[in-house]
C-alpha positions in Angstrom: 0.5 -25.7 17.4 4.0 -24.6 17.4 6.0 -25.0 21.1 6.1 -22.1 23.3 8.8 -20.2 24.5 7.8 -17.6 26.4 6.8 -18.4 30.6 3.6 -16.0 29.8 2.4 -17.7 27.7 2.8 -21.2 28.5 1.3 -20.3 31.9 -2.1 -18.9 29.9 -2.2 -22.4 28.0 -1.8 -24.1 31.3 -4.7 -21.7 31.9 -6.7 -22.0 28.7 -6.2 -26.2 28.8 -10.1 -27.4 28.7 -11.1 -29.1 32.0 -13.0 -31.4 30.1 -13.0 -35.2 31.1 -12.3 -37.8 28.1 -14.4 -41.1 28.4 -12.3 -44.1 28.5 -14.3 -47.4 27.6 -12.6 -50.3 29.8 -13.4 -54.4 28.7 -14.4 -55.7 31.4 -11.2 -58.4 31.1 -8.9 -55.4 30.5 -9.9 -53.6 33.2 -9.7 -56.8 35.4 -6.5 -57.2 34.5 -5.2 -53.9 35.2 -6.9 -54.2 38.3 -4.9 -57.2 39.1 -1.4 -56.0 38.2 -2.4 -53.0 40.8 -3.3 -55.4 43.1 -0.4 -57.8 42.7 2.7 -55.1 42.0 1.1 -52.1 43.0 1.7 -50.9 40.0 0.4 -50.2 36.7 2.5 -49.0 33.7 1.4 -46.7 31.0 3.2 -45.9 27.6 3.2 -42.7 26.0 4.6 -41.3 22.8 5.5 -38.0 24.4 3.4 -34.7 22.6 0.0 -35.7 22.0 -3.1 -33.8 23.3 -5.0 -36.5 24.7 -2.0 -38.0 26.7 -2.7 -35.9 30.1 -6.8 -36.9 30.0 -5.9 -40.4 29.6 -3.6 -40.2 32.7 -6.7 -38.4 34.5 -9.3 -41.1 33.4 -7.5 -44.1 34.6 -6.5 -42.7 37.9 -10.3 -42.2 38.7 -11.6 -45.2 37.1 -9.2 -47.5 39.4 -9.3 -44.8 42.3 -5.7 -44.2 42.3 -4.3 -41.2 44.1 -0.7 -41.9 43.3 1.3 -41.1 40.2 4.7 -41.2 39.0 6.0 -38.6 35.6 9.2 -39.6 33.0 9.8 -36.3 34.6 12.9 -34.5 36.1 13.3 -34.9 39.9 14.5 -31.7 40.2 11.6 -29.9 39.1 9.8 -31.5 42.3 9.9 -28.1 44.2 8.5 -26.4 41.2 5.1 -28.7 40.6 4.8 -29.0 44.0 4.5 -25.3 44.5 2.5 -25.0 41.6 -0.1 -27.9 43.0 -0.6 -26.1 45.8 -1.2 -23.0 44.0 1.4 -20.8 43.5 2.4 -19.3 39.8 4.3 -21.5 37.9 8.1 -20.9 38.1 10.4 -21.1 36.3 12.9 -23.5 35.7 15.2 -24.7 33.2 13.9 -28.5 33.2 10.5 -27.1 31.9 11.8 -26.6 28.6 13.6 -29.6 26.6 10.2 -29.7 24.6 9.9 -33.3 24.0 6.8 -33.5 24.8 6.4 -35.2 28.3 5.6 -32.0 29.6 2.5 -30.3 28.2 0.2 -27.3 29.1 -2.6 -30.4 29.1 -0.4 -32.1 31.9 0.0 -29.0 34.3 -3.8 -28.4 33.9 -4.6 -32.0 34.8 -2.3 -32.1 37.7 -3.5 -29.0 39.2 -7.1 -30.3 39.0 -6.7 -33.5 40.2 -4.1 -32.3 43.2 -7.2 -29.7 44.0 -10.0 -32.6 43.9 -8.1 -35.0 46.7 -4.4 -35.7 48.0 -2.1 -36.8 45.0 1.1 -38.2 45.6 3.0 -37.6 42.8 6.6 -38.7 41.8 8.9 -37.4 39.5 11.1 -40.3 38.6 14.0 -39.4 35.8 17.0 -37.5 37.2 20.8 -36.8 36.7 23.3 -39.7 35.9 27.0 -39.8 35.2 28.2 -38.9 31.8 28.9 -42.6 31.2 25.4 -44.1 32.5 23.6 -46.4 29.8 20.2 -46.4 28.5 19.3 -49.3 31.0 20.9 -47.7 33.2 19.0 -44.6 33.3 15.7 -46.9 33.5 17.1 -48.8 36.6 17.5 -45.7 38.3 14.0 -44.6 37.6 12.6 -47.5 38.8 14.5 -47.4 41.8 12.7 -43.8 42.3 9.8 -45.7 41.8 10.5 -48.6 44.7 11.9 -46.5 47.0 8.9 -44.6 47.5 6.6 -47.7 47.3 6.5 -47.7 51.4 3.5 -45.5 51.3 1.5 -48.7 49.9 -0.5 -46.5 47.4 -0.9 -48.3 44.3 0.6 -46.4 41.6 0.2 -45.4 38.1 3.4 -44.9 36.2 3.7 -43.2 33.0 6.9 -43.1 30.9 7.7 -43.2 26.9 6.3 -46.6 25.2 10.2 -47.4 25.4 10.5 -47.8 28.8 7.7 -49.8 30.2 7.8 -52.8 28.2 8.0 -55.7 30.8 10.6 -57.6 29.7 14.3 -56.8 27.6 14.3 -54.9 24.1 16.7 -54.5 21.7 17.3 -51.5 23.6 18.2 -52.7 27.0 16.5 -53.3 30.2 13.9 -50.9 30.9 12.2 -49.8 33.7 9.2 -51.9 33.1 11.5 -55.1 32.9 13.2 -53.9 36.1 9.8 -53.4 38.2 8.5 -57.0 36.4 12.2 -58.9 38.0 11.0 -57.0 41.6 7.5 -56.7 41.4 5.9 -60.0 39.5 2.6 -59.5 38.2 3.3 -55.4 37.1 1.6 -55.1 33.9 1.9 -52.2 30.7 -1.0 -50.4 29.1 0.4 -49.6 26.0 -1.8 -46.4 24.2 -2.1 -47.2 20.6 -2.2 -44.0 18.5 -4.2 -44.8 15.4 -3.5 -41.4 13.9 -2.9 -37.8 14.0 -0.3 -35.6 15.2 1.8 -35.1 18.2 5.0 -32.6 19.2 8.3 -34.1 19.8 11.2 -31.2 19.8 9.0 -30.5 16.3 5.5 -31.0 15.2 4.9 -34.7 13.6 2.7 -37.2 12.1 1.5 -40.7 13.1 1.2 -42.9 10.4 -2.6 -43.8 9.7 -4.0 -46.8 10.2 -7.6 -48.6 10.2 -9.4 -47.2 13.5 -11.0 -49.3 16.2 -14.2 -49.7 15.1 -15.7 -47.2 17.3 -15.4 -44.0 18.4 -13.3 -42.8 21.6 -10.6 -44.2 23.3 -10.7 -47.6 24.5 -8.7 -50.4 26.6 -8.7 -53.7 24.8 -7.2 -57.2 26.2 -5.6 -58.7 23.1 -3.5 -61.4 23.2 -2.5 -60.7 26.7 -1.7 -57.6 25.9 -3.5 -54.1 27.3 -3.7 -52.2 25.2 -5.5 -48.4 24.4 -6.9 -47.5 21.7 -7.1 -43.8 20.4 -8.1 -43.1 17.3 -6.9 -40.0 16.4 -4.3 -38.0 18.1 -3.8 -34.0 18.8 -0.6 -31.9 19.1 -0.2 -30.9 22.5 1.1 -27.5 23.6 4.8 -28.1 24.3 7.2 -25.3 26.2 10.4 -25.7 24.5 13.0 -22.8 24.3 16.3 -23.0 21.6 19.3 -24.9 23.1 22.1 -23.3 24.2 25.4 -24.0 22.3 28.4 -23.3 24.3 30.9 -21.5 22.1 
C-alpha cells in the first residue's frame, strides 16, 4: 500500500486497522529469559525494521504475555502531547513529526496504542529527540537511552522498541547504540531481535525482504538460539505509513 498523505485519511486507517490479536508462540527457555532480563534491567529490547504490518501486534503480544504496562517508541519526544491526546481520545492532530514516513510510525501502531491505553494505564515514552547539528550516531542512541533511564524511577519494567540498529547489546561497526549503553548501566538487559523471513515492508518507499527458508511452522515465534532471542515471522506485510513530500528550501 502506498504511504499516505492526507490527515483524513491516515486517521480512517488508524480507524480501519483490524483489532485483531496475533499469537506469539514463546519457548519456554526464551520466554524465561526475557523474563529474566525484565527482571534483572527492567528492560527488554525489541528490534524492528521499521514498515512492516505485523510490527505493532508484536509490540501488543509481548506486553500482555509478560504483563507489561510500560513502553518506550524510536519516536519523536515532541510528539508526546499529540499521542497523549490522542490516547485519551481526542482526534489525532496534527503535527509535522507524524510524517517522515520511515516506517516507525504506522496506522497499525496508533490503533494498537489506542487499544491497549483504553484496556489499562500505559506509560508510554517517546525516546528520540532533537540534537545538535554535529551530534553522532552514538550519540543520538546515548541520548535515547538516557530518555529511557531517566524515567526508569517509576520501577515499571519496560519494553523498548527501536530499529534492529540500535538495540544490539554491545558496539557495531556503527557505534555504540542504545542497547550497548543500557547493557554498560543496566547488566543483564537483553534484545529480541524479530527475524523477518520474507515479505514486504515500507521504508520512505515500499520494499522487499529477501526470502529465505521459513521456520518450520506457521506464526510468529520466539526462539532461544545460541543465546540469542530471537522472533521468528515468516512472512511480513507493508504497513500503512503517513509520509508527506519533503520540503526543499529554495
Amino acid at each position: 500500500m502506498p504511504a499516505l498523505a492526507s490527515l483524513a485519511e491516515f486517521r480512517q486507517a488508524v480507524a480501519d486497522f483490524p483489532a485483531g490479536e496475533l499469537e506469539v508462540a514463546a519457548e519456554p527457555a526464551a520466554q524465561a529469559e526475557a523474563e529474566r532480563s525484565l527482571a534483572e534491567s527492567g528492560f527488554l529490547l525489541l528490534g524492528e525494521v521499521h514498515g512492516v504490518w505485523e510490527n505493532p501486534l508484536i509490540i501488543l503480544a509481548l506486553l500482555r504475555s509478560f504483563g507489561l504496562t510500560s513502553l518506550a517508541l524510536e519516536w519523536p519526544a515532541e510528539l508526546a502531547p499529540v499521542i497523549s491526546a490522542f490516547l485519551a481520545g481526542e482526534v489525532l492532530a496534527d503535527d509535522p513529526q507524524l510524517w517522515f514516513g520511515d516506517g516507525r510510525i504506522t496506522a497499525g501502531h496508533l490503533a494498537m496504542l489506542r487499544e491497549r491505553a483504553a484496556a489499562a494505564p500505559l506509560e508510554l515514552t517517546l525516546m528520540d529527540g532533537v540534537l545538535s547539528a554535529d551530534a553522532s550516531w552514538s550519540d543520538r542512541d546515548e541520548a535515547m537511552a538516557g530518555r529511557l533511564l531517566a524515567g526508569a524511577g517509576t520501577g515499571r519494567p519496560t519494553l523498548v522498541v527501536a530499529g534492529n540498529a540500535h538495540t544490539p547489546v554491545r558496539p557495531t561497526p556503527l557505534g555504540v547504540p542504545l542497547g550497548a549503553v543500557l547493557a554498560a548501566r543496566r547488566p543483564g538487559v537483553r534484545e529480541i531481535r524479530i527475524d523477518y523471513r520474507g515479505g514486504r515492508y515500507y521504508n520512505l518507499a515500499p520494499r522487499r525482504f529477501a526470502p529465505r527458508p521459513g521456520s518450520g511452522r506457521p506464526g510468529p515465534r520466539l526462539l532461544l538460539r545460541n543465546e540469542n532471542l530471537t522472533l521468528v515471522l515468516p512472512s511480513a506485510r507493508e504497513a500503512v505509513v503517513p509520509q508527506r513530500p519533503w520540503e526543499v528550501s529554495p
